[in-house]
PQR file with spaces between the fields and no chain letter, atoms N, CA, C, O and H, PARSE charges and radii, in Angstrom:
ATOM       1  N    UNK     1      94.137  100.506  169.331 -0.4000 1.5000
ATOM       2  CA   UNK     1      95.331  100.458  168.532 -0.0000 2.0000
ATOM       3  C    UNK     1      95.055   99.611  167.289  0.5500 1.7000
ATOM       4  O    UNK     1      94.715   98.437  167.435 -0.5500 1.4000
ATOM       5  N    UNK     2      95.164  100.057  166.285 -0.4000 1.5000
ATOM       6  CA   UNK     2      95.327   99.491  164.957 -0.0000 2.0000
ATOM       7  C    UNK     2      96.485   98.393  164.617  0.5500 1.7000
ATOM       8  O    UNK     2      97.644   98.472  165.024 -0.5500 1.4000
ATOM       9  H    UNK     2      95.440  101.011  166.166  0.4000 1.0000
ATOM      10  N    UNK     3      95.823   97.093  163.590 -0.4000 1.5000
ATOM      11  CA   UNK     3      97.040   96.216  163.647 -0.0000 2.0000
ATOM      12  C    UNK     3      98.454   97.127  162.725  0.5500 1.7000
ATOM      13  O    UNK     3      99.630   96.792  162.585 -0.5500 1.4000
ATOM      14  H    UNK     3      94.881   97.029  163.260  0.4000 1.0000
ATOM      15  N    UNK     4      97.858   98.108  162.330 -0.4000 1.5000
ATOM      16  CA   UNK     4      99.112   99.279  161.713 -0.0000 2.0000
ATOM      17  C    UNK     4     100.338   99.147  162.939  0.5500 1.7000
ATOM      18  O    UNK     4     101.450   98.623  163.016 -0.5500 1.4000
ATOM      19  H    UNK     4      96.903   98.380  162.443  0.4000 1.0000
ATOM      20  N    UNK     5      99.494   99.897  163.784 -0.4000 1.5000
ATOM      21  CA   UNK     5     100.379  100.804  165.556 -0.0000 2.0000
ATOM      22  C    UNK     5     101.020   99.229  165.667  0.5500 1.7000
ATOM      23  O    UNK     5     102.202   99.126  165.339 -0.5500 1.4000
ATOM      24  H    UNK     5      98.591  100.322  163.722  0.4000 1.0000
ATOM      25  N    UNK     6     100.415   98.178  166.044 -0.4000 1.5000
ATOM      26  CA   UNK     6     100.988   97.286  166.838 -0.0000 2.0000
ATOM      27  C    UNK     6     102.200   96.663  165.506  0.5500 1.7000
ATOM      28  O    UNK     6     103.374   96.350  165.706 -0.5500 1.4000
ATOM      29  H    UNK     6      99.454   98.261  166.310  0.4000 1.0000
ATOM      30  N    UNK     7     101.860   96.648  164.905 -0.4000 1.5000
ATOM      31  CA   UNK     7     103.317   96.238  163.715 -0.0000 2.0000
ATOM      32  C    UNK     7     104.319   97.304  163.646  0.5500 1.7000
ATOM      33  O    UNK     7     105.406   96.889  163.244 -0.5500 1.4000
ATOM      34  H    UNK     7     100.907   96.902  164.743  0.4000 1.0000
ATOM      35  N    UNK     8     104.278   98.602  163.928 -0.4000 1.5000
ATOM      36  CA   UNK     8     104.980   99.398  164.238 -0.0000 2.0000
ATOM      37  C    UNK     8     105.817   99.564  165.542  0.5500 1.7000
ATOM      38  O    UNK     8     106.980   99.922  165.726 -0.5500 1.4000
ATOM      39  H    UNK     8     103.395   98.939  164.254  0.4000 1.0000
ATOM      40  N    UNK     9     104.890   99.206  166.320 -0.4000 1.5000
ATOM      41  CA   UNK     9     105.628   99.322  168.123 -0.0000 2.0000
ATOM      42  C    UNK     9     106.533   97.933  167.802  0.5500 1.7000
ATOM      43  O    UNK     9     107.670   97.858  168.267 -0.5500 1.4000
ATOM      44  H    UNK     9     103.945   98.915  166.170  0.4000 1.0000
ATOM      45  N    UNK    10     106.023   96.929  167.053 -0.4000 1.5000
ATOM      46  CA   UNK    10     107.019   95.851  167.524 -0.0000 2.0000
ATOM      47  C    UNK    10     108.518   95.531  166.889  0.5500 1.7000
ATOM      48  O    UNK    10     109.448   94.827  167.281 -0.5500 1.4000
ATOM      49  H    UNK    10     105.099   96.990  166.675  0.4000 1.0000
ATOM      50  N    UNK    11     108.237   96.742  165.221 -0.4000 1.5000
ATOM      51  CA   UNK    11     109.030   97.141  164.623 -0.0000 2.0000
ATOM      52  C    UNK    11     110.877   98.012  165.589  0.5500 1.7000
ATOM      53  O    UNK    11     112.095   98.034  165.416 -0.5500 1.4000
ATOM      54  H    UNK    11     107.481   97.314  164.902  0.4000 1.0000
ATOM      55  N    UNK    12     109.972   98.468  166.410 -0.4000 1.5000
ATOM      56  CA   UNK    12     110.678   99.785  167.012 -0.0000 2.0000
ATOM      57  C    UNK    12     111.099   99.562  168.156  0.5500 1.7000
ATOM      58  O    UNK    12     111.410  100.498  168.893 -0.5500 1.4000
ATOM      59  H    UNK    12     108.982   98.450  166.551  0.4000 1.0000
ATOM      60  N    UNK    13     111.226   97.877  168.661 -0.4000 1.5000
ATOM      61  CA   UNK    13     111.959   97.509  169.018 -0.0000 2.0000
ATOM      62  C    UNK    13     113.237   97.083  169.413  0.5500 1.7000
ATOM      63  O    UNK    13     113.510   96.041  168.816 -0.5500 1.4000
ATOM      64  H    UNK    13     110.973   97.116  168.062  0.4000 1.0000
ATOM      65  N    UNK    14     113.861   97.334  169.934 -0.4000 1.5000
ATOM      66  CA   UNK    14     115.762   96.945  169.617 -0.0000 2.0000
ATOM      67  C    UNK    14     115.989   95.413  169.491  0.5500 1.7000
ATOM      68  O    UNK    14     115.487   94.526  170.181 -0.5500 1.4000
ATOM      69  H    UNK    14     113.639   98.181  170.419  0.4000 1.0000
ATOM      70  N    UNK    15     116.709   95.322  168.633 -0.4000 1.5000
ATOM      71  CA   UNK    15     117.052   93.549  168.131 -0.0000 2.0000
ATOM      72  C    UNK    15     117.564   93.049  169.021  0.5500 1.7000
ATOM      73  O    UNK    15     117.753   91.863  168.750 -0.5500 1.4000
ATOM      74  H    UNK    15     117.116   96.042  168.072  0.4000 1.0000
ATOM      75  N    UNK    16     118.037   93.392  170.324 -0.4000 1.5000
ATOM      76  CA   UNK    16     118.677   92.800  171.186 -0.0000 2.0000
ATOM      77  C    UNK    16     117.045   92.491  172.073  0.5500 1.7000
ATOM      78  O    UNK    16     116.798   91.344  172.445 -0.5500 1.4000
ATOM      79  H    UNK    16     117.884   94.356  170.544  0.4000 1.0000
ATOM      80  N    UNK    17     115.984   93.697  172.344 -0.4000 1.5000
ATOM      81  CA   UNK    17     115.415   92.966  172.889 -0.0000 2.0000
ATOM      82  C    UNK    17     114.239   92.249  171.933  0.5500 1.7000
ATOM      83  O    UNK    17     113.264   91.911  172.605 -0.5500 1.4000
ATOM      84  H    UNK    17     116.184   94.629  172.042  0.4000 1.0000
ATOM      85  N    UNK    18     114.151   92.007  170.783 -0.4000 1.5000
ATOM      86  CA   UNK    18     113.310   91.009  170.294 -0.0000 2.0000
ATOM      87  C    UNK    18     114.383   89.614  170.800  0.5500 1.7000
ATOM      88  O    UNK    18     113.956   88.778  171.597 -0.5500 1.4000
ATOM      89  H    UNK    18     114.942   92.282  170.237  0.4000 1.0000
ATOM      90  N    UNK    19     115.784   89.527  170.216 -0.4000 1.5000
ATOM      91  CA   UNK    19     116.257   88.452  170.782 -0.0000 2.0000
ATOM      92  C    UNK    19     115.847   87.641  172.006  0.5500 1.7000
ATOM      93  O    UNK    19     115.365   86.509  172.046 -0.5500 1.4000
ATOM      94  H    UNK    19     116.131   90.206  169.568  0.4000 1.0000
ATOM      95  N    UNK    20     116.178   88.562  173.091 -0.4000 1.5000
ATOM      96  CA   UNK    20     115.859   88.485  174.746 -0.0000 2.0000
ATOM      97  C    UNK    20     114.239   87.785  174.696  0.5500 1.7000
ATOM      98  O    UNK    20     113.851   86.639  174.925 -0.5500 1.4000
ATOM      99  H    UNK    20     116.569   89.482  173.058  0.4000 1.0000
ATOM     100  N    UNK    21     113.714   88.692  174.401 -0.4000 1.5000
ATOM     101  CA   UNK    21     112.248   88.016  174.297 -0.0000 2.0000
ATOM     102  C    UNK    21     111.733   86.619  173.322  0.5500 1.7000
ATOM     103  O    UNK    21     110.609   86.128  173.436 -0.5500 1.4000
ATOM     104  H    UNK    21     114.029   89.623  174.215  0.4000 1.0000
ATOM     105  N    UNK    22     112.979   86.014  172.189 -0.4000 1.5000
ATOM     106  CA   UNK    22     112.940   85.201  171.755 -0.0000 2.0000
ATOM     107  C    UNK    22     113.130   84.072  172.746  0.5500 1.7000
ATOM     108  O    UNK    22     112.277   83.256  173.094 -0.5500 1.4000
ATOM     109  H    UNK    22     113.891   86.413  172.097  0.4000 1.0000
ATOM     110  N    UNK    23     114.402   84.159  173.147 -0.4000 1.5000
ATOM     111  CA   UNK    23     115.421   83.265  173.772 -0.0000 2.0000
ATOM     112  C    UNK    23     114.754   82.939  175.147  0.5500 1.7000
ATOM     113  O    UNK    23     114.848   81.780  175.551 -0.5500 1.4000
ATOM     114  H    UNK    23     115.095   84.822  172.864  0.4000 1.0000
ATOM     115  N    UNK    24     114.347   83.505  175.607 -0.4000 1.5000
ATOM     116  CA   UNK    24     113.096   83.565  176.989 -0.0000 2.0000
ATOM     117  C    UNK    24     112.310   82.895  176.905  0.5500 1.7000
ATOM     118  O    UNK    24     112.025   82.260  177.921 -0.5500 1.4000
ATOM     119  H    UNK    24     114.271   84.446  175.279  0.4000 1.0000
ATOM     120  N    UNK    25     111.433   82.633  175.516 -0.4000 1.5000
ATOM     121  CA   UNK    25     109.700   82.298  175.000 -0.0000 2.0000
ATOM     122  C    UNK    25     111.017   80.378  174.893  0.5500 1.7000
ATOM     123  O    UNK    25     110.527   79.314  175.273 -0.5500 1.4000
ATOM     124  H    UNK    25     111.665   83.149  174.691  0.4000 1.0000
ATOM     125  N    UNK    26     112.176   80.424  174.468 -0.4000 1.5000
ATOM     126  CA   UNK    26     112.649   79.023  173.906 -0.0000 2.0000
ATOM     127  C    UNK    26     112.749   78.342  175.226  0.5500 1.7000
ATOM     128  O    UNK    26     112.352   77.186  175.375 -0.5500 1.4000
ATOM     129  H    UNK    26     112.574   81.288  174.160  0.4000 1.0000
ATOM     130  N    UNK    27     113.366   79.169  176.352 -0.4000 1.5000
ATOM     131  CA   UNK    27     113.262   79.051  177.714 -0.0000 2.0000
ATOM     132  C    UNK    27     111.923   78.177  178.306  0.5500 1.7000
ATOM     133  O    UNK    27     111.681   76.984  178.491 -0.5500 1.4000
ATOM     134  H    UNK    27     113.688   80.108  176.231  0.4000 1.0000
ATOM     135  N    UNK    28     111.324   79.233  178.461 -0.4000 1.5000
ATOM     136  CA   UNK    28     110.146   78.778  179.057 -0.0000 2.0000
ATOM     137  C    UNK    28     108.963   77.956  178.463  0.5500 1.7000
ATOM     138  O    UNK    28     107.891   77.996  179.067 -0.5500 1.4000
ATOM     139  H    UNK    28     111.521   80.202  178.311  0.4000 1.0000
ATOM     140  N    UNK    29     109.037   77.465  177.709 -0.4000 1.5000
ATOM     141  CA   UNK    29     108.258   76.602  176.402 -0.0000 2.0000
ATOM     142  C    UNK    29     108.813   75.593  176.203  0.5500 1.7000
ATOM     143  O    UNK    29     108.522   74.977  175.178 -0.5500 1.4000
ATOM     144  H    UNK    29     109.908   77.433  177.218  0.4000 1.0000
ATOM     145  N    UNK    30     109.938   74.997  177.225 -0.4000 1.5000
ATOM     146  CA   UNK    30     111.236   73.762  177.163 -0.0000 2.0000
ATOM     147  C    UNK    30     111.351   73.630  175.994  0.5500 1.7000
ATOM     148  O    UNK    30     111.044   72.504  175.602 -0.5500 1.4000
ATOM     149  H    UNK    30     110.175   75.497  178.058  0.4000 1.0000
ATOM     150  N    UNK    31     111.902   74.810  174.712 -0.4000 1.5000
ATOM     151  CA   UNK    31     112.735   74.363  173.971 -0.0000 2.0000
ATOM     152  C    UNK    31     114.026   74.155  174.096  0.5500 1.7000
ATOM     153  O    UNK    31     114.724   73.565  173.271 -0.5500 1.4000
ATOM     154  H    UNK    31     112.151   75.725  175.030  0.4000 1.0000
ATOM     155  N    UNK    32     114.415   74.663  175.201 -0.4000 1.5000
ATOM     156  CA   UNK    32     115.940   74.268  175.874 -0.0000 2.0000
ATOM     157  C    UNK    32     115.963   73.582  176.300  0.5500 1.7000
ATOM     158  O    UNK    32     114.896   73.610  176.913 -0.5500 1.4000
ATOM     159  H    UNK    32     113.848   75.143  175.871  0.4000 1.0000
ATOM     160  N    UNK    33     116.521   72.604  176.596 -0.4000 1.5000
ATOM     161  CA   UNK    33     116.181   71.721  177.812 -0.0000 2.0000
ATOM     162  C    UNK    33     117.284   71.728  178.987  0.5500 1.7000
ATOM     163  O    UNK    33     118.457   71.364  178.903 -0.5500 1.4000
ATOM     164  H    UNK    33     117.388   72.581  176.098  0.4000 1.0000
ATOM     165  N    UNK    34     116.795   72.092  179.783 -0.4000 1.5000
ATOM     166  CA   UNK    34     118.173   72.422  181.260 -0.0000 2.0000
ATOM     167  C    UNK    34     119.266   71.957  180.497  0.5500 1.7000
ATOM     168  O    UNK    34     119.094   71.204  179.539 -0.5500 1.4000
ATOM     169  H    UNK    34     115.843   72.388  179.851  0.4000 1.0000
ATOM     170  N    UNK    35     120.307   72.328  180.834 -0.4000 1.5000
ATOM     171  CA   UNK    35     121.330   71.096  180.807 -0.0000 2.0000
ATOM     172  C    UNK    35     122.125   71.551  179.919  0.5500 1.7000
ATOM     173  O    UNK    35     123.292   71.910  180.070 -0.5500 1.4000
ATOM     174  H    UNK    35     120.447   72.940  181.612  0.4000 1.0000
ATOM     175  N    UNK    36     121.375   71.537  178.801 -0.4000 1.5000
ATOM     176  CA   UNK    36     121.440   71.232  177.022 -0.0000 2.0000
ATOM     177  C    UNK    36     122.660   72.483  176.523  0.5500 1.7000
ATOM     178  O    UNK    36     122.345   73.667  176.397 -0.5500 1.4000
ATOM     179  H    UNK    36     120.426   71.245  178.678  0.4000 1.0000
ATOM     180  N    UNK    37     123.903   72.019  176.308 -0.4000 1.5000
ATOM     181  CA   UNK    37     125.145   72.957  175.807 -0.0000 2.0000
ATOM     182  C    UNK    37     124.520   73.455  174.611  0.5500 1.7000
ATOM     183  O    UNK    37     123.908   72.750  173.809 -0.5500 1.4000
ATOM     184  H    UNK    37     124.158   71.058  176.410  0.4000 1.0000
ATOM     185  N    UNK    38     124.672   74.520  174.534 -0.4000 1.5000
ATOM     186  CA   UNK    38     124.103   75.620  173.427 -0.0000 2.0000
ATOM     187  C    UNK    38     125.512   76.818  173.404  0.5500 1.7000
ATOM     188  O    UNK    38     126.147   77.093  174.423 -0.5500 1.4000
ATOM     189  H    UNK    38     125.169   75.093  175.185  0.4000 1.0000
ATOM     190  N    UNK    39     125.842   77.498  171.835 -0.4000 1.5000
ATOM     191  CA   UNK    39     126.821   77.802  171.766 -0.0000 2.0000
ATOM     192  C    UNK    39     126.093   79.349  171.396  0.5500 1.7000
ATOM     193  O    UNK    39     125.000   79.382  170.830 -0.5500 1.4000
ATOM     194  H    UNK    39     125.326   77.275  171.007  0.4000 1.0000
ATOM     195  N    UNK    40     126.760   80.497  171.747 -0.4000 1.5000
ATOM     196  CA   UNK    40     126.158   81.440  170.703 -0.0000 2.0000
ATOM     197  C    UNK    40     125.934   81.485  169.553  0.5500 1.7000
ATOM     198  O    UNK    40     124.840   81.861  169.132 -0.5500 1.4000
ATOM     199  H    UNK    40     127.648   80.470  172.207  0.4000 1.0000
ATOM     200  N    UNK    41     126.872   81.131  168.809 -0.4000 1.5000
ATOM     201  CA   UNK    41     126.875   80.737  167.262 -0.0000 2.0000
ATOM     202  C    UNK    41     125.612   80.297  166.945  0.5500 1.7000
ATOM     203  O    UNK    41     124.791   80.870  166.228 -0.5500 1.4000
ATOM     204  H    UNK    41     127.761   80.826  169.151  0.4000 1.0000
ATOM     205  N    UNK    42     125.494   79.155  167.570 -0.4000 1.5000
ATOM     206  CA   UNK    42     123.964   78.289  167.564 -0.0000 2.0000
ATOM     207  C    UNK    42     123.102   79.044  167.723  0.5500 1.7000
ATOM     208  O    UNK    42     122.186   79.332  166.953 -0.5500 1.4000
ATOM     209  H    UNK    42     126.161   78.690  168.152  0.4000 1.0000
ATOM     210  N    UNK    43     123.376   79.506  168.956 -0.4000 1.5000
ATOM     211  CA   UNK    43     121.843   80.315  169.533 -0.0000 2.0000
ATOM     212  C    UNK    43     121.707   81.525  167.904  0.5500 1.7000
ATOM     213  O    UNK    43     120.627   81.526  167.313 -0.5500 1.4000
ATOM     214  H    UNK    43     124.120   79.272  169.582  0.4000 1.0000
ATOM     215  N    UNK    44     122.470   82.121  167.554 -0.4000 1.5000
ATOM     216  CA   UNK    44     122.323   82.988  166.786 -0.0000 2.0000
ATOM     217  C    UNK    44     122.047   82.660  165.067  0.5500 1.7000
ATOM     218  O    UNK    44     121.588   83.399  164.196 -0.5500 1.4000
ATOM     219  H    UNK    44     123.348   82.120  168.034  0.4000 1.0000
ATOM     220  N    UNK    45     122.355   81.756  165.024 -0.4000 1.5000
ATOM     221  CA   UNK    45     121.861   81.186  163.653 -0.0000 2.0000
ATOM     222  C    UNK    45     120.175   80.786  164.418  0.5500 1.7000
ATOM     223  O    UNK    45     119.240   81.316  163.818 -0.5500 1.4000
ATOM     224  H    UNK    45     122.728   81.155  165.732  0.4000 1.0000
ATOM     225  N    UNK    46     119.909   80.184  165.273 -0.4000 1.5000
ATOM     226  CA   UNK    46     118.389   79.499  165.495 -0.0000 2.0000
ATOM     227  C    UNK    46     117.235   80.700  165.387  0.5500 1.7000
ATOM     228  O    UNK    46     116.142   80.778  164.826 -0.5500 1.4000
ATOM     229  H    UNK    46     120.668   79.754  165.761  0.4000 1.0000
ATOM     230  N    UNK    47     118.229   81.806  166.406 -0.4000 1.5000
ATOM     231  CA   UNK    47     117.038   83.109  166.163 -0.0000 2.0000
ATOM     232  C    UNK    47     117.306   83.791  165.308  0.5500 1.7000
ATOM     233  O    UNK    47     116.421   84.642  165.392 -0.5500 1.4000
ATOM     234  H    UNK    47     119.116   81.742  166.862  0.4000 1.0000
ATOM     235  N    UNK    48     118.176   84.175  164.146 -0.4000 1.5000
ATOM     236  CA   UNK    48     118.423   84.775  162.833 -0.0000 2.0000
ATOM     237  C    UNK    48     119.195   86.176  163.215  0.5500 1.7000
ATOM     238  O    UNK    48     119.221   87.305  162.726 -0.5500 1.4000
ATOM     239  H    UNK    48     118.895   83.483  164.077  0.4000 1.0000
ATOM     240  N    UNK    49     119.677   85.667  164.092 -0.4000 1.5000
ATOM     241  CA   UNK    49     120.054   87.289  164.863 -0.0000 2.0000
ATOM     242  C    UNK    49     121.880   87.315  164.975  0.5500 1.7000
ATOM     243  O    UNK    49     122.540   86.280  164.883 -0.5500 1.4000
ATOM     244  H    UNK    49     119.656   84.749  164.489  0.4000 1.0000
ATOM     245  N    UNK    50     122.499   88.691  165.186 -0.4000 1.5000
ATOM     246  CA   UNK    50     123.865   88.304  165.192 -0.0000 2.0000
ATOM     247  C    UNK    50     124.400   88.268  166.486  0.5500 1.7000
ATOM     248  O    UNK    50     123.517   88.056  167.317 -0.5500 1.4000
ATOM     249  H    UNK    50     121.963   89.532  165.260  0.4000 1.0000
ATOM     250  N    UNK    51     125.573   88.404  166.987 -0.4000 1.5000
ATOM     251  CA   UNK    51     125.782   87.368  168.178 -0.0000 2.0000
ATOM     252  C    UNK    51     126.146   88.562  169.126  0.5500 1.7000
ATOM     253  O    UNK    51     126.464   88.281  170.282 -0.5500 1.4000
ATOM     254  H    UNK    51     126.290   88.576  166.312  0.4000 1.0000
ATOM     255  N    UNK    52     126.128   89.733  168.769 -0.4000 1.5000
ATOM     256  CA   UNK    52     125.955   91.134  169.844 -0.0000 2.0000
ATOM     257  C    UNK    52     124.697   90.971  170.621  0.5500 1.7000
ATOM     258  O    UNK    52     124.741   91.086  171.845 -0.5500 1.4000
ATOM     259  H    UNK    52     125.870   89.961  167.831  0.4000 1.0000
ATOM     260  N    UNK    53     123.406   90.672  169.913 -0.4000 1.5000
ATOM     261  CA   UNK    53     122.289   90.570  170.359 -0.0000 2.0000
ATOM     262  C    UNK    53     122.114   89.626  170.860  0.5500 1.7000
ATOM     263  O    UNK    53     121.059   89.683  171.491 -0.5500 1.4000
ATOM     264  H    UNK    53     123.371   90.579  168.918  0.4000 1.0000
ATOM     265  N    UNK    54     122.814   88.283  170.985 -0.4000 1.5000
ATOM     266  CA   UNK    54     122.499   86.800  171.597 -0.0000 2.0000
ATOM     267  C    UNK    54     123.032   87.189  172.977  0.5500 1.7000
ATOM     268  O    UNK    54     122.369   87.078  174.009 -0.5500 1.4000
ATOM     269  H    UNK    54     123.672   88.236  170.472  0.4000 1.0000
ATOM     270  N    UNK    55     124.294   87.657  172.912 -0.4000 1.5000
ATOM     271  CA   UNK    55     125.015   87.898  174.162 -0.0000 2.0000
ATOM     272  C    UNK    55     124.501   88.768  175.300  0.5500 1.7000
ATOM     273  O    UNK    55     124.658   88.576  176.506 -0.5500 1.4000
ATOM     274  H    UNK    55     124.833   87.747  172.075  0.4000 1.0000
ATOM     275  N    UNK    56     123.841   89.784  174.677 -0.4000 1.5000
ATOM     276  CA   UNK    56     123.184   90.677  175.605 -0.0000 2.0000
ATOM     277  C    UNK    56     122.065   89.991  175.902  0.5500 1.7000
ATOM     278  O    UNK    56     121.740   90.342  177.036 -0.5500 1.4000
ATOM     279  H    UNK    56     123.713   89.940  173.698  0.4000 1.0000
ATOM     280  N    UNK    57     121.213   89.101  175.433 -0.4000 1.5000
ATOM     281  CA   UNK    57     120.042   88.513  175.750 -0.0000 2.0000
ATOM     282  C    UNK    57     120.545   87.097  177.024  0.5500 1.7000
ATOM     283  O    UNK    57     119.929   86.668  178.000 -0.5500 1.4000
ATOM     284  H    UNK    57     121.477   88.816  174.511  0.4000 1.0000
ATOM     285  N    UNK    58     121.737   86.754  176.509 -0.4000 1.5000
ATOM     286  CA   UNK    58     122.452   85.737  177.873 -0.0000 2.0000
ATOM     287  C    UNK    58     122.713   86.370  178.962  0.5500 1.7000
ATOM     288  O    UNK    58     122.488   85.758  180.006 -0.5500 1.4000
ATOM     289  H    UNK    58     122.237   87.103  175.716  0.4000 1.0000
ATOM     290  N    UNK    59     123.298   87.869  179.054 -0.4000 1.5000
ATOM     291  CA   UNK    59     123.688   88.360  179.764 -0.0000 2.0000
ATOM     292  C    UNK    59     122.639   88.290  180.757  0.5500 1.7000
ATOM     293  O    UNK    59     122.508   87.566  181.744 -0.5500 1.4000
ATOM     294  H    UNK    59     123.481   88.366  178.206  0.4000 1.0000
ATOM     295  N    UNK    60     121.750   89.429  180.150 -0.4000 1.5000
ATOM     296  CA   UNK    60     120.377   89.569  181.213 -0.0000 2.0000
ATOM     297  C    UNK    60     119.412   88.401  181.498  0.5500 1.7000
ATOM     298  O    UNK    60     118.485   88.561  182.291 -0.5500 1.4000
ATOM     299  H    UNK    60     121.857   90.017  179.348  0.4000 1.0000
ATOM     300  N    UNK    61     119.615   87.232  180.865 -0.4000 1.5000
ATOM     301  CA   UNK    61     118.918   86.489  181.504 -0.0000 2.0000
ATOM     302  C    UNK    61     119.597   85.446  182.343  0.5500 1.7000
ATOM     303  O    UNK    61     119.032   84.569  182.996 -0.5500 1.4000
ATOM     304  H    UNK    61     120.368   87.102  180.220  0.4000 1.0000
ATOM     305  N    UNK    62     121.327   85.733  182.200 -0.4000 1.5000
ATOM     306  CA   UNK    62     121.774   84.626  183.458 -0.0000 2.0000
ATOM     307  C    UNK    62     121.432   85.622  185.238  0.5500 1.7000
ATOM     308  O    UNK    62     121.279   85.343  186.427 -0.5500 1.4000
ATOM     309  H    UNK    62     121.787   86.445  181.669  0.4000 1.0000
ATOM     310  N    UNK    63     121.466   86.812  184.364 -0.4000 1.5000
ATOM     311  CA   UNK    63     121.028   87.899  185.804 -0.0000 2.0000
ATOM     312  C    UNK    63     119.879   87.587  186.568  0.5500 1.7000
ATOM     313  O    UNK    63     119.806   87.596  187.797 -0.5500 1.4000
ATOM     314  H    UNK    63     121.590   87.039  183.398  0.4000 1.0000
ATOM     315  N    UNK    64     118.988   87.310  185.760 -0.4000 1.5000
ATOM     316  CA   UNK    64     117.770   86.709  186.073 -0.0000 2.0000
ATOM     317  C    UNK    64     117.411   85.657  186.937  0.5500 1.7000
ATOM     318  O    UNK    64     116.698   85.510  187.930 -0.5500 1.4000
ATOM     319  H    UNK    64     119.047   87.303  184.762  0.4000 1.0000
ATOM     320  N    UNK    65     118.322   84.809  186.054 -0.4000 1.5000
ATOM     321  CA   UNK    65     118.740   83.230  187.073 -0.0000 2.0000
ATOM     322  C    UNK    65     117.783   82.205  185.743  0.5500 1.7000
ATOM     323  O    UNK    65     117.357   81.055  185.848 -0.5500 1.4000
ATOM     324  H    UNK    65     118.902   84.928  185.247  0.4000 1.0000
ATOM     325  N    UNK    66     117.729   82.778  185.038 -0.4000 1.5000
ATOM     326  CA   UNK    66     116.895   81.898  184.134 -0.0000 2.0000
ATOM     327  C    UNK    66     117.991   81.036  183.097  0.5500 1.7000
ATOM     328  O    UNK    66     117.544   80.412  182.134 -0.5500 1.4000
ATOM     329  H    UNK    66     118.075   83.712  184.953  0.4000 1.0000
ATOM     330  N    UNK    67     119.560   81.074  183.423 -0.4000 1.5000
ATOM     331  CA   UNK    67     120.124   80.502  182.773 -0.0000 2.0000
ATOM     332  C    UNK    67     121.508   80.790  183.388  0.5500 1.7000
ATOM     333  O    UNK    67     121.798   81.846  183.950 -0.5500 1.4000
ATOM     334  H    UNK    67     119.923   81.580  184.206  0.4000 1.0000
ATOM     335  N    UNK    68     122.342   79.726  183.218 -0.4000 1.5000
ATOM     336  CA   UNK    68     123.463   79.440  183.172 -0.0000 2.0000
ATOM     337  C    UNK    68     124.471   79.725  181.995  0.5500 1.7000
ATOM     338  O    UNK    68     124.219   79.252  180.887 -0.5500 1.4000
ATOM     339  H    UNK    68     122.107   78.868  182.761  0.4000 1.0000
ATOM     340  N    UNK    69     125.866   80.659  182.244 -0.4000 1.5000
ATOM     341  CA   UNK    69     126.440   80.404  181.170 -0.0000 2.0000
ATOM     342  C    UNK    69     127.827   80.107  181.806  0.5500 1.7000
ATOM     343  O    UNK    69     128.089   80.200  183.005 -0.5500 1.4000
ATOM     344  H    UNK    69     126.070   81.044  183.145  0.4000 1.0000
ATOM     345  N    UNK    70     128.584   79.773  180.915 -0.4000 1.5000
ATOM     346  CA   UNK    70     130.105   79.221  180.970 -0.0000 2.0000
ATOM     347  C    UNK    70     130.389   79.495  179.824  0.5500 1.7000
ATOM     348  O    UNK    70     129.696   79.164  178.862 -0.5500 1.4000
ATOM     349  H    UNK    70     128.371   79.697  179.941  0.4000 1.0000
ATOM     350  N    UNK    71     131.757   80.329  179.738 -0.4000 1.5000
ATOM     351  CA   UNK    71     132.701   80.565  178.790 -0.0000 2.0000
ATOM     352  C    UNK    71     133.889   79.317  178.500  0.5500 1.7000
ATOM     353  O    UNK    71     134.980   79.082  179.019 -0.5500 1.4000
ATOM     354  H    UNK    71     132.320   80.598  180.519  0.4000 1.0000
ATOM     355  N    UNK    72     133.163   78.711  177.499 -0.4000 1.5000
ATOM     356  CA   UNK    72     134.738   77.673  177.239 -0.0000 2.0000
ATOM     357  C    UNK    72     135.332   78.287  176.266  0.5500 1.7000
ATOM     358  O    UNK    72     135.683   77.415  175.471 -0.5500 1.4000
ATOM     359  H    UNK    72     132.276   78.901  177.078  0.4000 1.0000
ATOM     360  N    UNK    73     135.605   79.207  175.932 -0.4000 1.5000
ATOM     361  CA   UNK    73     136.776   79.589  175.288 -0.0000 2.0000
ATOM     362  C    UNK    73     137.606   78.852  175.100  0.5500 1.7000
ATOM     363  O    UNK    73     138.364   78.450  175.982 -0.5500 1.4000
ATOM     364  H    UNK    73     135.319   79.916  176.577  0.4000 1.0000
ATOM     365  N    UNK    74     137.656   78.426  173.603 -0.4000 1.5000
ATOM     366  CA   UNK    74     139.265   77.928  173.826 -0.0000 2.0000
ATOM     367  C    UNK    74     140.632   78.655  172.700  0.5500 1.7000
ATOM     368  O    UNK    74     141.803   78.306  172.846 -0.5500 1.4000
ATOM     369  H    UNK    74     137.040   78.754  172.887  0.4000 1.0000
């Protein structure tokens, strides 16, 4: 595969899962740190992404068990 193909496959990705695969790598690399209240807003300004794609990337990874979320809505 040419570095062409591979800039293309990663192109042709869905932004929700480059997110997912962002937010995962921040995960597991303790840029999170357990605990640590993080807002979507936040999360979505940090990865440049908008907050359809943050949410679906929380979604599947509280499924996972790789994260906790809580809705404080207020």
């Amino acid at each position: 595969m040419t570095n062409l193909d591979t800039n293309l496959s990663a192109a042709a990705l869905p932004v929700h899962e480059i997110v997912y695969q962002d937010l995962r790598a921040l995960i597991l690399l303790g840029e999170l740190i357990p605990g640590e209240a993080v807002t979507i807003q936040g999360l979505a300004t940090r990865l440049s992404a908008g907050l359809t794609p943050v949410r679906e990337a929380i979604r599947r990874l509280t499924a996972e068990g790789a994260l906790s979320f809580n809705d404080n809505r207020r």
